[in-house]
BAKOL-776700 format. One line per 8 residues: number of its first residue (from 1); their letters; for each residue x, y, z negated of C-alpha. Coordinates in steps of 0.05 Angstrom, whole numbers, plus 32768, in hexadecimal, padded with zeros to 4 digits. Layout:
REM BAKOL-776700
NUM) a) X,Y,Z; ...
This chain:
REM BAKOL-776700
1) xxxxxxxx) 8147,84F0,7D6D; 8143,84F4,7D1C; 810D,84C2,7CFC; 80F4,84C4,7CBA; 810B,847B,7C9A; 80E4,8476,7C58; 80DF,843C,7C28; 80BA,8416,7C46
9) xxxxxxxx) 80EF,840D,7C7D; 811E,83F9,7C50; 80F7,83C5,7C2C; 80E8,83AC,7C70; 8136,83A6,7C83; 814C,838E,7C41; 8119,8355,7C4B; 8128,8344,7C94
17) xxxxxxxx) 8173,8339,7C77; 8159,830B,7C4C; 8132,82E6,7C7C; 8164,82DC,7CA6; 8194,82CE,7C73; 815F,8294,7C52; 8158,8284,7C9B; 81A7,8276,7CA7
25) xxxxxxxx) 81B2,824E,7C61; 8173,821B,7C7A; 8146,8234,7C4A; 80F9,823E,7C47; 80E2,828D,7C52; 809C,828A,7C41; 80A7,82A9,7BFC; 80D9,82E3,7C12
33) xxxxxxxx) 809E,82F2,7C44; 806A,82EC,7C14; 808E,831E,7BED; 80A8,8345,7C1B; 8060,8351,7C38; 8046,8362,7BE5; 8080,8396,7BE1; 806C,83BE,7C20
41) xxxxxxxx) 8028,83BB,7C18; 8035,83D2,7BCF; 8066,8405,7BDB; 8035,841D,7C15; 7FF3,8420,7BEC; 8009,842A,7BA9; 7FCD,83F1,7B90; 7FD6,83AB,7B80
49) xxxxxxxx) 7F8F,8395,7B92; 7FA2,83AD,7BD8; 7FEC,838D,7BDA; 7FCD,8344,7BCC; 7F98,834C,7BFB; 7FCB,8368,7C30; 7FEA,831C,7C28; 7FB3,8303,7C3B
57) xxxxxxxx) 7F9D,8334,7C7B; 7FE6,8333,7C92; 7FD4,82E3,7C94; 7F9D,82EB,7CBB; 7FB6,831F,7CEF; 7FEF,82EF,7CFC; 7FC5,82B8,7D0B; 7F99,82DE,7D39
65) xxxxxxxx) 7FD6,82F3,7D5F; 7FF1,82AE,7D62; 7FAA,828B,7D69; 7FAC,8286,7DBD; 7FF7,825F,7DB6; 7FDB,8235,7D78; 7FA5,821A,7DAC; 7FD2,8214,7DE7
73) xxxxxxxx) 7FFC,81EB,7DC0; 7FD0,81C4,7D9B; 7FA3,81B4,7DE6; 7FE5,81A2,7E09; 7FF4,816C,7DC8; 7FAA,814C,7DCB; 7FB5,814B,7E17; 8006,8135,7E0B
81) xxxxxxxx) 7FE6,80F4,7DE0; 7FAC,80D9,7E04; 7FE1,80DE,7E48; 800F,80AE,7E17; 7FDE,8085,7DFF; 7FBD,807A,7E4A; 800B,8063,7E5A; 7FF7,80A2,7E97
89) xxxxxxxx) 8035,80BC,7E7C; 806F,8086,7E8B; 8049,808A,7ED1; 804B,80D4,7ED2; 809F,80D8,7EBB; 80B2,809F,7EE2; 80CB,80C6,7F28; 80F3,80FE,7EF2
97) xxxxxxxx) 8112,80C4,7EC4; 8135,80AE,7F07; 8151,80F3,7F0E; 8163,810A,7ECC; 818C,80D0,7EB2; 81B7,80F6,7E7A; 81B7,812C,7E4A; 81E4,8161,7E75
105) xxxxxxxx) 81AD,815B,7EA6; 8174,8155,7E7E; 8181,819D,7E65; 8198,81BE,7EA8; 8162,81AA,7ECB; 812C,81B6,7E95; 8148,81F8,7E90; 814E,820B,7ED9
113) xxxxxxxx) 810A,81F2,7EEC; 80EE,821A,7EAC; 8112,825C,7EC2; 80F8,8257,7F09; 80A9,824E,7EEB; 80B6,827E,7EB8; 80C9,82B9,7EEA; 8085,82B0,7F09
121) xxxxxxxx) 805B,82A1,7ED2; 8076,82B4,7E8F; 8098,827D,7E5D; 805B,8264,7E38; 802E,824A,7E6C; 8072,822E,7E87; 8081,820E,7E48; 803B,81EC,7E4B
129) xxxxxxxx) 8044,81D9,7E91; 808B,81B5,7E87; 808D,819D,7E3D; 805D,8163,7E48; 8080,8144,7E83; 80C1,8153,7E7C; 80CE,814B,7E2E; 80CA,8103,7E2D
137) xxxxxxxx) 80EF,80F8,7E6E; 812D,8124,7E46; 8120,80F3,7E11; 812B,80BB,7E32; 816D,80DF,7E53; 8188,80E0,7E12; 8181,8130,7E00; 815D,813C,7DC4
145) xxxxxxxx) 8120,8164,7DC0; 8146,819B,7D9A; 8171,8199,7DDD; 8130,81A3,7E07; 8110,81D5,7DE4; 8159,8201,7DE1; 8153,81F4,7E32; 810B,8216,7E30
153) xxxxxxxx) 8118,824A,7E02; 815A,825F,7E22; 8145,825A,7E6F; 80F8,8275,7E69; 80F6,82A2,7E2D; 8140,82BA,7E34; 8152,82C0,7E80; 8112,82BE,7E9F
161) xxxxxxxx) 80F3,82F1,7E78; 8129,8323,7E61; 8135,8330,7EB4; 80E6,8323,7ECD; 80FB,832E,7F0A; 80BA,831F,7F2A; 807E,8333,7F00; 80B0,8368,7EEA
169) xxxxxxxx) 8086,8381,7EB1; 80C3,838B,7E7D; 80EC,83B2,7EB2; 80AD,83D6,7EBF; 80A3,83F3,7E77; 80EF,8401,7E6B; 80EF,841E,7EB5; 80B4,8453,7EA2
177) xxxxxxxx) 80CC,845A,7E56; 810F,846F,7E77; 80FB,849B,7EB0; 8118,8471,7EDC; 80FE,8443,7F17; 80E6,83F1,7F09; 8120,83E3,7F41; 8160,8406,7F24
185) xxxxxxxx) 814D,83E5,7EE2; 814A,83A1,7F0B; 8186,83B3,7F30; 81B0,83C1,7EF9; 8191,8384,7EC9; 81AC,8351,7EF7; 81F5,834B,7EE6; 81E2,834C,7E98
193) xxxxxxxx) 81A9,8314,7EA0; 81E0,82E5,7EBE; 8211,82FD,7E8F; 81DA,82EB,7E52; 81C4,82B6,7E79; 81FD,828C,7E88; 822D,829B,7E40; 81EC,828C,7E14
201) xxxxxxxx) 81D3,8249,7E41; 8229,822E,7E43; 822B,823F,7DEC; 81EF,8220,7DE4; 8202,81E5,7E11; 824A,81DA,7DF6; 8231,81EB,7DAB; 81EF,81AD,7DC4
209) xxxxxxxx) 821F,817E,7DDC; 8254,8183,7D9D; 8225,8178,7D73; 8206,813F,7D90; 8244,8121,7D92; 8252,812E,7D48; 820D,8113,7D35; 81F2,815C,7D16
217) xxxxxxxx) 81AF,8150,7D3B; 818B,811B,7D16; 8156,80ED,7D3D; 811C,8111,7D11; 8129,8144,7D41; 8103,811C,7D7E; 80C6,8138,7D98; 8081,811E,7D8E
225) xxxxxxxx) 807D,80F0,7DC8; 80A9,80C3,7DA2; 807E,80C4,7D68; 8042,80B3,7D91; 8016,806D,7D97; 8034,8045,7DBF; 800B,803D,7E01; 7FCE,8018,7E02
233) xxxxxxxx) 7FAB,7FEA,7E3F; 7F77,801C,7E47; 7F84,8032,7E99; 7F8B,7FFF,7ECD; 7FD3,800D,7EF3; 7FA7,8029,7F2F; 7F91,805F,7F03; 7FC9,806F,7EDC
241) xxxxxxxx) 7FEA,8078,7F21; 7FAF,80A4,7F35; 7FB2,80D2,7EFD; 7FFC,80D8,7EFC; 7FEA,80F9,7F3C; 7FAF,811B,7F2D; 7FCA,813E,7EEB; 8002,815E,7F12
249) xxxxxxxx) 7FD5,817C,7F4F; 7FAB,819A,7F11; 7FDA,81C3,7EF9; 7FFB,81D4,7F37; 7FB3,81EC,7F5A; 7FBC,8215,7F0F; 8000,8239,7F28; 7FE3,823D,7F67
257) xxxxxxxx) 7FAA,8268,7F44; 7FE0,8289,7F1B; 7FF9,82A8,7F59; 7FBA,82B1,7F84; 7F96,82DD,7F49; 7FDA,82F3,7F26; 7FC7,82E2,7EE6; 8007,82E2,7EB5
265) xxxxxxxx) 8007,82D7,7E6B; 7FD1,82D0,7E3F; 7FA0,82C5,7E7D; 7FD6,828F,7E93; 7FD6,826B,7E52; 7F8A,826B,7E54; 7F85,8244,7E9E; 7FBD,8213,7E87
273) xxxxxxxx) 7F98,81FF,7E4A; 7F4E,81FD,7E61; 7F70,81D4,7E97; 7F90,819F,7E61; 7F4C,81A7,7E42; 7F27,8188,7E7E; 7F5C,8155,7E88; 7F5A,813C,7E43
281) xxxxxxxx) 7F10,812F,7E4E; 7F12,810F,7E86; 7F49,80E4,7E6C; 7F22,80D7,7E2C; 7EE5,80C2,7E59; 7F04,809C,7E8E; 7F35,8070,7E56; 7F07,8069,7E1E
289) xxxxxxxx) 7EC2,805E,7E4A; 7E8B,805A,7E08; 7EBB,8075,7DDF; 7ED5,80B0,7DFE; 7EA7,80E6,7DE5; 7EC7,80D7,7D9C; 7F0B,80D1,7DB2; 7F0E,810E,7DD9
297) xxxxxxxx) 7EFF,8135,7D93; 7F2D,8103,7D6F; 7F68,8113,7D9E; 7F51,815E,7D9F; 7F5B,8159,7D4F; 7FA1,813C,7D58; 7FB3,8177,7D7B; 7F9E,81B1,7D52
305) xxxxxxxx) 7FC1,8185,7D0B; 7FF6,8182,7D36; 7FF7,81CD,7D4D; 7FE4,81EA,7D01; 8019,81BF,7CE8; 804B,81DE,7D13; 8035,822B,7D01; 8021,8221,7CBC
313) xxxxxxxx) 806E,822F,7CA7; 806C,826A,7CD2; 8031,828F,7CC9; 8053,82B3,7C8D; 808C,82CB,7CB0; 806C,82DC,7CEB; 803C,8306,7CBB; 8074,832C,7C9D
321) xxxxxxxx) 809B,833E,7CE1; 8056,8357,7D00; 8058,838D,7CC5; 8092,83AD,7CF8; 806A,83BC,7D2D; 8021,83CB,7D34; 8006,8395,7D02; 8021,83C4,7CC7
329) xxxxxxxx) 7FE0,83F8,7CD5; 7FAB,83C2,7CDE; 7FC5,839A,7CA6; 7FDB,83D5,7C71; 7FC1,840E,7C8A; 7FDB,8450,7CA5; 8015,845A,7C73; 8047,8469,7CA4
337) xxxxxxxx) 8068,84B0,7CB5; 803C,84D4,7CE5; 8079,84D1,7D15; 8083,8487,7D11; 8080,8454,7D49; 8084,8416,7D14; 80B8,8403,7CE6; 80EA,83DD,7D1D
345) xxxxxxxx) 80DD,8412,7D51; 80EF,8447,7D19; 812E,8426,7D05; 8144,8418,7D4C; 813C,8466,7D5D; 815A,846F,7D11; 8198,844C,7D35; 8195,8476,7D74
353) xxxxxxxx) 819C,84B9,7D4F; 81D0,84A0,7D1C; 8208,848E,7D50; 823E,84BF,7D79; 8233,84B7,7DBF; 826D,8493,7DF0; 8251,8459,7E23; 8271,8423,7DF5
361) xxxxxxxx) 8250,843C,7DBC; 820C,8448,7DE8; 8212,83F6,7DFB; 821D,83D8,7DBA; 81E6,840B,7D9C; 81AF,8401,7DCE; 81BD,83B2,7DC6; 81B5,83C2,7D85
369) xxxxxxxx) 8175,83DF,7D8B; 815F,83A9,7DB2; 816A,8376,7D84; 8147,83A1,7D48; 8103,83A9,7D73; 8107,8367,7D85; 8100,8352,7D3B; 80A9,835B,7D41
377) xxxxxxxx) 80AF,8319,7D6E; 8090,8339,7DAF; 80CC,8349,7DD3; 80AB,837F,7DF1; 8094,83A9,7DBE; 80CF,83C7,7DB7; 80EB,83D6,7DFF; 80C6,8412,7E11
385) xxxxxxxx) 80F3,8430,7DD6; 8132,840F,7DF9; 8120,8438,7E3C; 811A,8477,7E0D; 8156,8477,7DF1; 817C,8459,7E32; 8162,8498,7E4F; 8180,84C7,7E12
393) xxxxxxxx) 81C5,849F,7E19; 81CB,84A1,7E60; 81BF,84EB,7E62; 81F1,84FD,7E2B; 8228,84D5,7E4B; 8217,84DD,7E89; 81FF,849F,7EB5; 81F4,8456,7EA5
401) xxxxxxxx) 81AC,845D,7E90; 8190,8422,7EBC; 81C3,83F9,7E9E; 81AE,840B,7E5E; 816C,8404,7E61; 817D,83BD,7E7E; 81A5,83A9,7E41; 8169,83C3,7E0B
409) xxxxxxxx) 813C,83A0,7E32; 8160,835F,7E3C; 8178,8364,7DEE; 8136,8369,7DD0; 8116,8338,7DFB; 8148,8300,7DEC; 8143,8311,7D9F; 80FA,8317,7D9E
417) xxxxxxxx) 80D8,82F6,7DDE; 80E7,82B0,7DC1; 812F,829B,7DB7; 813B,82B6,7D6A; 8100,82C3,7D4D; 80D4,8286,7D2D; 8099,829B,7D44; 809F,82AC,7D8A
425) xxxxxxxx) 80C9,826D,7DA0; 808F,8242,7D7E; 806F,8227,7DC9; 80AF,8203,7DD5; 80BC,81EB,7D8A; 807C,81D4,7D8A; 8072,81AD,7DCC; 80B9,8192,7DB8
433) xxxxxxxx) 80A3,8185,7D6F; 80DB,81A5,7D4F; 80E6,81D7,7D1F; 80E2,8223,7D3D; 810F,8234,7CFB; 814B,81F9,7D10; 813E,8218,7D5A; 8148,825E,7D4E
441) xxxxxxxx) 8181,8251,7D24; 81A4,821B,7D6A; 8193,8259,7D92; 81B3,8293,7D5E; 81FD,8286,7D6B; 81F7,8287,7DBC; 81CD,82B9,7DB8; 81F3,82DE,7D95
449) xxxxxxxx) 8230,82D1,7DC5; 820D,82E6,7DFC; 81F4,831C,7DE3; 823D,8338,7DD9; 8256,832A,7E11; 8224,8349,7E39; 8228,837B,7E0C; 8278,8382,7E1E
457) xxxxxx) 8265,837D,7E6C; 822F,83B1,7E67; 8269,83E7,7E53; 8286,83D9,7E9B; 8251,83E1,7EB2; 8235,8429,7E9A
């Protein structure tokens, strides 16, 4: 499997080092994207009319890939305030503030309860569904909101979707990309989603919990709940109660839809937030009386500052990392080889080919793959490529391809389906109001654990 690695792959992995690198030392990457972008497009086109502008296109692709979380986020915020400001909220987080009374529960539960939605549903209509109730009762509980968005991250976007054991469309695109059927991928993913699953959640936990105890998460790090107005004597305590009711129902009649028309994803996301749409208006109307008509925009322009705010600082990197996948053609332009499949998928195969062949070397390479096509920020973009070369391994050693194709699928989604990379842990950051650069950086380090020693159990396993 030789592929042709030109310059313009090597621009691109020279700059991803020093993303990462600026990324590690807590510095700002908007200028090593910037240029990184100006230096591909350059190298590609050979004009400098065409580099600047493709800083500017590669701006706007990634904001119209981003644009449906920007909204869900920013909806779920103007809902998230006017709920504060009605006092619906304390109402609403009363019954879960009795339950989760400290920060070792806080983040089990949060995380258990998010894994659970998340296999049925995906992790960003989960996120959507759980951040606004449960974020300030984890407040309250004493774990920080860095805590609770590690808990979402790690439990939806990790363990729920690396396995997908029920919508199954992950194992389902490795399955066919490997020749193989969706239920020996299943089968064999199991062991190495608990593996990843329980090593990364413990780090993380352990790593949490030291550092809270040695005061290395700072109070700015408390979501925007905390931040808010402080509630005002608009509801009578008759209808607070009712809504704290009502609000609930909503969104469960809205996973009850989820299932009954099996809409996953982006058709998910769209349901919760027309949902927190309606809700905010009624809200508005119902709190405010004369006024509500204004306030209803005036919260809706809370929430989009508040959601711009958050991806402003992303945008950029986001921008450059789409140039790995298929963003480089409709940004650039068709400058690739003929043969390519995009930059990350060419250096993951580049990988593939360049190794000798024993089922040790076949794990750590194929997690290695994993994590390089997980770089674009999809998580899946990649994976099909991960069945591929599961396939060529598993042939040439002769068995262990289902647990291959596990491990390339479960590596690439926990590097790129929103643990590591900024932009696709955003809808947690943002709900929890932190930074997605501080997050990815609590989530490298157990990450990176478990992805060893899955790695390590995978080899047993072939």
């Amino acid at each position: 499997m030789e592929m042709e690695l030109t310059a313009l792959h090597w621009i691109y992995v020279v700059f991803i080092a020093l993303i990462i690198g600026f990324m590690v030392k807590r510095r700002d990457t908007t200028l090593i994207c910037i240029i990184g972008i100006f230096l591909l497009a350059l190298v590609a086109t050979g004009s400098l009319a065409s580099s600047i502008s493709g800083i500017f296109n590669s701006f706007i692709f990634a904001i119209t890939e981003l644009m449906s979380t920007i909204l869900i986020i920013s909806i779920i915020v103007a809902m998230s305030t006017v709920l504060t400001k009605s006092g619906i909220n304390d109402v609403m987080i009363a019954p879960f503030a009795k339950f989760i009374k400290n920060p070792t529960l806080a983040f089990w539960v949060i995380g258990i309860v998010m894994m659970v939605i998340s296999w049925f549903f995906w992790p960003s209509p989960a996120v959507a569904l759980l951040g606004a109730v449960l974020l300030p009762v984890a407040l309250r509980a004493g774990l920080p909101a860095l805590g609770v968005a590690m808990a979402m991250n790690l439990f939806g976007h990790g363990i729920a979707l690396s396995g997908d054991f029920i919508i199954q469309a992950a194992p389902k695109l490795t399955g066919d990309a490997a020749s193989i059927p969706v239920g020996d991928v299943i089968a064999a993913s199991i062991p190495l989603v608990i593996t990843m699953g329980v090593v990364t959640t413990l780090s993380a936990f352990i790593l949490l919990k030291r550092d809270m105890k040695l005061g290395r998460i700072k109070a700015e790090n408390e979501g925007f709940v905390q931040d808010q107005t402080i509630s005002e004597n608009l509801l009578t305590l008759g209808q607070k109660e009712f809504f704290a009711i009502f609000i609930p129902i909503a969104f469960l009649l809205d996973v009850v839809a989820l299932s009954i028309l099996k809409l996953q994803g982006g058709d998910a996301t769209a349901l919760v937030g027309g949902t927190a749409v309606f809700i905010l208006l009624i809200l508005s109307l119902v709190a405010h009386k004369q006024q509500g008509l204004e306030k209803s925009t005036g919260y809706l322009i809370q929430g989009f500052q508040f959601g711009f705010k958050v991806f402003g600082p992303v945008i950029p990197i986001a921008a450059f990392f789409y140039l790995g996948d298929s963003g480089f053609n409709q940004i650039i332009g068709d400058y690739l080889p003929k043969t390519s499949l995009g930059i990350v998928n060419d250096l993951g195969a580049a990988l593939a080919a360049s190794v000798p062949l024993t089922k040790e070397i076949a794990a750590v390479t194929l997690t290695g793959i994993g994590a390089i096509t997980g770089l674009d920020g999809s998580g899946f973009s990649g994976i099909s490529l991960a069945g591929s070369v599961a396939k060529l391994f598993g042939t040439a050693i002769g068995g262990g391809t289902a647990t291959l194709t596990a491990l390339g699928q479960i590596t690439a989604i926990w590097v790129g389906g929103g643990t590591l990379i900024p932009w696709a842990l955003i809808p947690a950051a943002a709900i929890c109001n932190v930074s997605p650069f501080e997050l990815a950086r609590r989530n490298l380090l157990p990450v990176t654990i478990g992805l060893a020693v899955t790695t390590i159990v995978a080899m047993f396993l072939i």
